[in-house]
C-alpha positions in Angstrom: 94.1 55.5 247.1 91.4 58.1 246.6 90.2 57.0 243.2 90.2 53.4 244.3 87.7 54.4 247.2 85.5 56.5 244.8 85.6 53.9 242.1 84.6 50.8 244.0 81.3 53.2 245.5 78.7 50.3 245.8 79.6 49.0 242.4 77.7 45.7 242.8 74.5 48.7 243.5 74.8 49.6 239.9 75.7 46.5 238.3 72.9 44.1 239.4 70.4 46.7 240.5 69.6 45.1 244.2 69.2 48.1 246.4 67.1 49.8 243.8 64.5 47.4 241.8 61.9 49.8 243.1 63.7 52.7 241.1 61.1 53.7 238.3 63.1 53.1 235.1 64.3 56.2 233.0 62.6 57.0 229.6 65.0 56.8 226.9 65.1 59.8 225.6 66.4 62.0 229.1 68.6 59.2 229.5 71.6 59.6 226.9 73.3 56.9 226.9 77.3 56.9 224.9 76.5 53.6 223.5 76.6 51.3 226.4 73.2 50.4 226.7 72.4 46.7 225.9 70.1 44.4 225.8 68.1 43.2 229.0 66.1 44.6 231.7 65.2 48.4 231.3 68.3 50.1 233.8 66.7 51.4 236.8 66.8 55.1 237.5 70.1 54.6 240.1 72.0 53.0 237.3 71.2 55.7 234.1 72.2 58.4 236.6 75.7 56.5 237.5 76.2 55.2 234.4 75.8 58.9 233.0 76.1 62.2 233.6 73.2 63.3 235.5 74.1 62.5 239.2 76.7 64.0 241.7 78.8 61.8 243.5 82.0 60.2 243.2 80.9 57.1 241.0 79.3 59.1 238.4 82.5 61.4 238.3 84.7 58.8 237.6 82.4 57.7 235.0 82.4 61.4 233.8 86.2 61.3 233.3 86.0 58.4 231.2 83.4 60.3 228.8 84.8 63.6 228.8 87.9 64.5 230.3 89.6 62.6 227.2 88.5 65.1 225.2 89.0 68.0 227.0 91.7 70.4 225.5 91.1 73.1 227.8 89.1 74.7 225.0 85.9 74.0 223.0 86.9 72.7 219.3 88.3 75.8 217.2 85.0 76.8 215.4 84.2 77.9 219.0 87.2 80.4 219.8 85.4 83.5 219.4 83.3 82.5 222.4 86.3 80.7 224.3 88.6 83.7 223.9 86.5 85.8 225.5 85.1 83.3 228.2 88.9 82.4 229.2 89.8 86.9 229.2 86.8 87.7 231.5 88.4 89.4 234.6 90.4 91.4 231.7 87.5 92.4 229.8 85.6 93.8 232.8 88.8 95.0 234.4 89.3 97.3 231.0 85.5 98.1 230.4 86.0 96.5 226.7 83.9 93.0 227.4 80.5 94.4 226.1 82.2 95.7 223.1 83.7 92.8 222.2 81.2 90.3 223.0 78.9 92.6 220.5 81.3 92.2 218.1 81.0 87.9 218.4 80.0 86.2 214.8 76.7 83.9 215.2 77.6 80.7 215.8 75.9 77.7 215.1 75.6 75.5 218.5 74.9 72.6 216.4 78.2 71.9 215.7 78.8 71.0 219.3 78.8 66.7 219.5 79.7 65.1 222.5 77.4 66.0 225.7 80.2 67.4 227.4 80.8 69.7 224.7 77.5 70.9 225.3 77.9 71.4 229.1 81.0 73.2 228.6 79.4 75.7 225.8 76.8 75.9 228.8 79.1 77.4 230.6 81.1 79.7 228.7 77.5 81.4 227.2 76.7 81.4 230.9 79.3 83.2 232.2 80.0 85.9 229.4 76.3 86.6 230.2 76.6 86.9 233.6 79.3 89.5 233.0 77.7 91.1 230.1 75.0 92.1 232.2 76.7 93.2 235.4 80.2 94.2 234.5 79.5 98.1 234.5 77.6 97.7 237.8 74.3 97.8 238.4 73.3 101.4 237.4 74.8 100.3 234.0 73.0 96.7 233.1 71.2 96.3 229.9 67.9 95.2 228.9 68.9 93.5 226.3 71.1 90.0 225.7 72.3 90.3 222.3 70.8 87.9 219.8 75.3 86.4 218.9 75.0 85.1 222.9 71.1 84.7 223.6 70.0 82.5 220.8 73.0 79.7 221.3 72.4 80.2 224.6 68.6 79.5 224.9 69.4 76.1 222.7 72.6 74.8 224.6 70.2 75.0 227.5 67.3 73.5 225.8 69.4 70.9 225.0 70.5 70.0 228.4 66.9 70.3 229.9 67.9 73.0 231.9 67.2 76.8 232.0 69.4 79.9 230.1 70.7 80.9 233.5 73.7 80.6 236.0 73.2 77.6 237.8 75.1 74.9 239.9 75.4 72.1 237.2 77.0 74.6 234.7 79.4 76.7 237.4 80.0 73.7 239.5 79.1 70.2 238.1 80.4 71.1 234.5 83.2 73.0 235.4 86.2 70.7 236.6 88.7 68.8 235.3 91.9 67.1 237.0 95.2 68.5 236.6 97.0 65.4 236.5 94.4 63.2 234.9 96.0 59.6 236.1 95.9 61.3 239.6 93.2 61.4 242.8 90.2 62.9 242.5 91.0 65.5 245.2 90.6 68.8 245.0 94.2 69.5 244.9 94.1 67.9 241.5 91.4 69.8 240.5 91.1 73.2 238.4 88.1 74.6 237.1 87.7 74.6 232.9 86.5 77.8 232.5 87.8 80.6 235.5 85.5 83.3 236.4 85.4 86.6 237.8 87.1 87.0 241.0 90.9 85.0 240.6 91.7 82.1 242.4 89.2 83.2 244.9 86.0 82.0 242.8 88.2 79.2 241.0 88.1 77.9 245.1 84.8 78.5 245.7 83.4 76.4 242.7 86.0 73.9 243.4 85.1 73.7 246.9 81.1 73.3 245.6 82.3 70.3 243.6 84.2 68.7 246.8 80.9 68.5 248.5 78.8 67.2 245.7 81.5 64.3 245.4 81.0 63.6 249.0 77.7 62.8 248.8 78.4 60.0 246.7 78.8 57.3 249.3 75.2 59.2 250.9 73.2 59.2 248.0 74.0 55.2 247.4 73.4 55.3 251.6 69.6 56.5 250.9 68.7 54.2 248.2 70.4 50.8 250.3 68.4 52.5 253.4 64.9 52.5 251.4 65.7 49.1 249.8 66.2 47.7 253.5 62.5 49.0 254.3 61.0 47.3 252.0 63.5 44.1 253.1 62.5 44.9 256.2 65.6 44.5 257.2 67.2 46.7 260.5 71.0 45.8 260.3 70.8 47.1 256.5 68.6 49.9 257.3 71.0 50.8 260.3 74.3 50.1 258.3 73.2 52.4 255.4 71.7 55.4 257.5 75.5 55.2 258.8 76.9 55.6 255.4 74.1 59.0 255.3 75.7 60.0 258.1 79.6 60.2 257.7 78.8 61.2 254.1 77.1 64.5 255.5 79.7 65.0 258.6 82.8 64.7 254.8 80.3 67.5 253.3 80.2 69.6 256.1 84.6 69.1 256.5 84.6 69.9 252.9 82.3 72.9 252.5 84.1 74.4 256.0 87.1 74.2 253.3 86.3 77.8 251.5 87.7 79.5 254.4 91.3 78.3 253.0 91.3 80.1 249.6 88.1 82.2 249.1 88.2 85.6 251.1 85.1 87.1 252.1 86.1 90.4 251.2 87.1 89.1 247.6 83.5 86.8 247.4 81.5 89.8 248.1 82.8 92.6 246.1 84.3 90.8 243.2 82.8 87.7 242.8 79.0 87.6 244.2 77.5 90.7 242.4 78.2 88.7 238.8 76.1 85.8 240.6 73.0 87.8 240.5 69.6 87.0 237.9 67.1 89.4 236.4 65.0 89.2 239.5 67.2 91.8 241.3 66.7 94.5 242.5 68.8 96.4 239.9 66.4 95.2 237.5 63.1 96.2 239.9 64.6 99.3 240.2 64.7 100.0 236.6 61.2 98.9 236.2 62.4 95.8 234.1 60.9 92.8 234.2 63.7 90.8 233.4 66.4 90.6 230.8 65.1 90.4 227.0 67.2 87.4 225.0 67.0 88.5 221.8 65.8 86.7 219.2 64.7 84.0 221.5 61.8 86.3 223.0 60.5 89.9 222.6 59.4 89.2 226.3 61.7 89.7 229.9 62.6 86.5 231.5 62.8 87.1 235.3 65.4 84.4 236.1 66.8 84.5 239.4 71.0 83.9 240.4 73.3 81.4 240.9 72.4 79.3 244.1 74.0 76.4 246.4 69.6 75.6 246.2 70.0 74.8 242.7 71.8 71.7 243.5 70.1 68.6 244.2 71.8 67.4 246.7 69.9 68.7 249.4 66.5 67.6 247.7 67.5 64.1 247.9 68.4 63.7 251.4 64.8 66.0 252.5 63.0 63.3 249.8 64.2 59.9 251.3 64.8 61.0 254.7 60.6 62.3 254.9 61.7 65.9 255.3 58.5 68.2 254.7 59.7 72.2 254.7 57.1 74.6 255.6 54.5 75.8 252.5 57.0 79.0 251.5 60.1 77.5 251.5 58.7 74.1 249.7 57.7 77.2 247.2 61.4 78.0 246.8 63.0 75.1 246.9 60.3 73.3 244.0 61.1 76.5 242.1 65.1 75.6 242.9 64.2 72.7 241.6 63.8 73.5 238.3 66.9 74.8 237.2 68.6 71.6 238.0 69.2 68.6 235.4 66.3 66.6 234.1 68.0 63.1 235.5 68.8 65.2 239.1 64.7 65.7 238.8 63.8 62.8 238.2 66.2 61.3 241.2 64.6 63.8 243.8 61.3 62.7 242.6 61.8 58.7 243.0 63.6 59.2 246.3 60.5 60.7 247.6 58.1 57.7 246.2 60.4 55.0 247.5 60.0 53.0 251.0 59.8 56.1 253.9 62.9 55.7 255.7 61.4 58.3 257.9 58.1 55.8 258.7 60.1 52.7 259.4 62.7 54.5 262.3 59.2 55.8 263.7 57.4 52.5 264.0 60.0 49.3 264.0 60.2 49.3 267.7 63.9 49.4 267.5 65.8 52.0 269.3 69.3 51.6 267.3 67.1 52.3 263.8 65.4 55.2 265.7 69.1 56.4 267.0 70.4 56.0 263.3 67.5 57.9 261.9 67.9 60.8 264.3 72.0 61.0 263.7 71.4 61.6 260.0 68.6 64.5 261.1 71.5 65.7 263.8 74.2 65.4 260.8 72.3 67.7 258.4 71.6 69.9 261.0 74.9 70.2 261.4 75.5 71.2 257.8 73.0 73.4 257.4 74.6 75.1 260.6 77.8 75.6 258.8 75.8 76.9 255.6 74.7 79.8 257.8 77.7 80.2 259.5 80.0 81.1 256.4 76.8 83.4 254.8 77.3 85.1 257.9 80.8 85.6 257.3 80.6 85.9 253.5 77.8 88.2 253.1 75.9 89.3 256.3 78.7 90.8 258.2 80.2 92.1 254.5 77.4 93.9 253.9 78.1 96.1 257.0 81.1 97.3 255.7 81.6 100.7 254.5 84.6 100.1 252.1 82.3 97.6 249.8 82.6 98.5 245.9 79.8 100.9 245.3 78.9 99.2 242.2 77.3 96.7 243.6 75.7 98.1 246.8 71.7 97.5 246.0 72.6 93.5 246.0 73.0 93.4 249.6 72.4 90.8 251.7 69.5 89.9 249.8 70.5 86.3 248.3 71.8 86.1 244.5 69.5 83.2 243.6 66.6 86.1 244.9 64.9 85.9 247.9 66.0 86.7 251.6 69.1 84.2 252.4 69.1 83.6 256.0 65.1 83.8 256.4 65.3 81.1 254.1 68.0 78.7 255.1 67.3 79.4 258.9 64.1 78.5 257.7 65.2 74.9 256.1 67.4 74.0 259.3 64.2 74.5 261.2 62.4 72.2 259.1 65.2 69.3 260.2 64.7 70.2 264.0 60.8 69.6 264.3 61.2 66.9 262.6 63.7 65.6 265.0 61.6 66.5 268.1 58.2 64.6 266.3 60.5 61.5 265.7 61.6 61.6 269.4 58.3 61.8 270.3 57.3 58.7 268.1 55.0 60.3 265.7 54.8 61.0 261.9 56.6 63.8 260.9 54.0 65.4 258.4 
């Protein structure tokens, strides 16, 4: 039942393009395509990032599993063991204080030998994640200025490949790092395990689970938005109205999904075990030290100052601010534009022509129609109430945790200070706020910006 509802999501959308012919099309070369591109009309943007495997909802998944959950063998191919045995060993490698020794002792391998794009993501991953625990598996009086040349070359190129940066970041922890158990079953996370496990047991395997669930619900939202522009330009209210719906319950499933972590991911574990390995080389571990970042050798004799993993990084979020007129204050657009970056070129380039479509934002304001007004204001109210749950369980998960006096000692300069390196609840406090003015300006029946 569940993979027929997330494979019929708006199928005639993709296939004759008529809620998006005012999607800008995508240039070929960000746009990889697995040989199904034909002849015809360019495909508009809504279609390249269904069709492949740039976009995050339930559509594109299914689309995903077609591509790449085939060849999935719960392991890179074998010319790739040396990193997979120790990317599948991490909580046993830190646990015994022998990771950095053996991940010195990895032979250079040459990333070209990766084919398929999901062998790429994967490899992603797995370079990701021994990183991240290469540089903060001894604790933070103990991290190294240095990313050895075996890890940070391959590293540096996966990414370059991608179009993404040589970090931890949600599309490599979250988007490319699932697969279903039974693979002729629903795509529910009960059928769902993560590829590559990370520090922190079943505990993080839940939380990046949990991260996917919510992406997938915004399937039926993101196809919601672009139905809601193409009805401004229609001018046409029942479609406007009938897709802001669809925004709506897609946010309210997010919000019942993400209020999941509470099930499997204890805050005691996500704090001490799990969160300090989420951190970048913006720390202040790294300030402290009077580093400027982390060195990748033989990629750069200079620091890069990348920040930590982040629910920011995902583009999600982005989309919904972008179609729905949403216009943060200056330091927080600061953030999230720098977010921005280390997401997917195709998740981008989405954000970008959401924002230059019809404003869904202008036409609830001036149609003179109270239900389009009403439907406008009950997506603002919905991501309100998301946004509300976000800093509800970063109160539980890190604010209150960080009071504790039994937290590992390893790890106590983190804080409450947020992994992907600025103040957490200044800043999503900050976004909610964003969503309430603009609710009161649209009550009032004025622009928002």
């Amino acid at each position: 039942m569940e993979r027929k509802l997330a494979a019929n999501l708006d199928v005639a959308l993709v296939e004759d393009g008529a809620h998006s012919e005012w999607l800008p099309s995508i240039p070929s070369h960000r746009a990889p395509t697995h040989g199904r591109r034909g002849p015809g009309r360019p495909k508009t943007m809504l279609k390249t990032l269904i069709e492949d495997a740039g976009v995050n909802n339930k559509e594109k998944l299914i689309s995903c599993m077609q591509d790449s959950v085939v060849w999935r063998k719960k392991k890179l191919p074998e010319y790739f063991d040396p990193w997979w045995n120790i990317a599948t060993r991490l909580q046993e490698l830190v646990d015994d204080g022998t990771l950095r020794e053996k991940v010195d002792m990895m032979p250079d391998l040459d990333c070209r030998r990766l084919e398929i794009e999901g062998e790429w993501r994967v490899a992603h991953t797995v370079l990701c994640f021994i990183t991240q625990c290469y540089v903060w598996g001894e604790g933070e009086t103990r991290i190294p200025q240095y990313l050895p040349e075996n890890v940070a070359v391959p590293y540096w190129s996966v990414s370059e490949h991608l179009g993404i940066n040589a970090l931890l970041c949600e599309a490599c922890s979250v988007l490319y790092n699932w697969e279903l158990i039974d693979p002729s079953g629903p795509l529910i996370i009960e059928n769902m395990k993560v590829i590559v496990p990370f520090v922190g047991g079943q505990d993080s395997d839940w939380f990046f689970l949990v991260s996917s669930l919510v992406e997938m619900e915004f399937g039926h939202g993101l196809a919601g938005l672009v139905k809601a522009q193409q009805a401004v330009k229609d001018l046409n209210t029942d479609e406007y109205i009938a897709a802001l719906v669809e925004v709506k319950e897609s946010l309210r499933k997010m919000r019942k999904a993400f209020l999941r972590m509470r099930e499997r991911c204890q805050p005691r574990v996500f704090y001490n075990k799990f969160r300090p390995f989420l951190a970048g080389w913006n720390s202040k571990a790294f300030k402290e030290k009077g580093w400027k970042g982390l060195i990748y050798e033989g990629v750069s004799p200079e620091p890069v100052s990348y920040g930590g993993g982040s629910a920011a990084q995902s583009s999600t979020f982005p989309c919904l601010d972008a179609a729905l007129g949403l216009k943060h204050q200056s330091q927080y657009e600061a953030q999230c534009t720098k977010f921005a970056g280390d997401m997917p070129p195709l998740h981008r380039d989405l954000i970008k022509a959401l924002a230059m479509g019809p404003s869904i934002r202008h036409f609830a304001t001036f149609c003179n129609n109270s239900r389009a007004l009403l439907a406008y204001k009950d997506c603002l109210a919905a991501v309100i109430e998301f946004r509300s749950a976000h800093i509800q369980i970063v109160t539980e998960y890190v604010i209150v945790m960080s009071h504790r006096k039994d937290n590992d000692e390893k790890y106590a300069k983190q804080g409450a200070y947020g992994t992907g390196g600025m103040g957490i609840m200044e800043f999503l406090k900050g976004l909610r706020s964003t969503v309430k003015t603009a609710f009161h300006l649209v009550d009032e029946g004025t622009e928002i910006n």
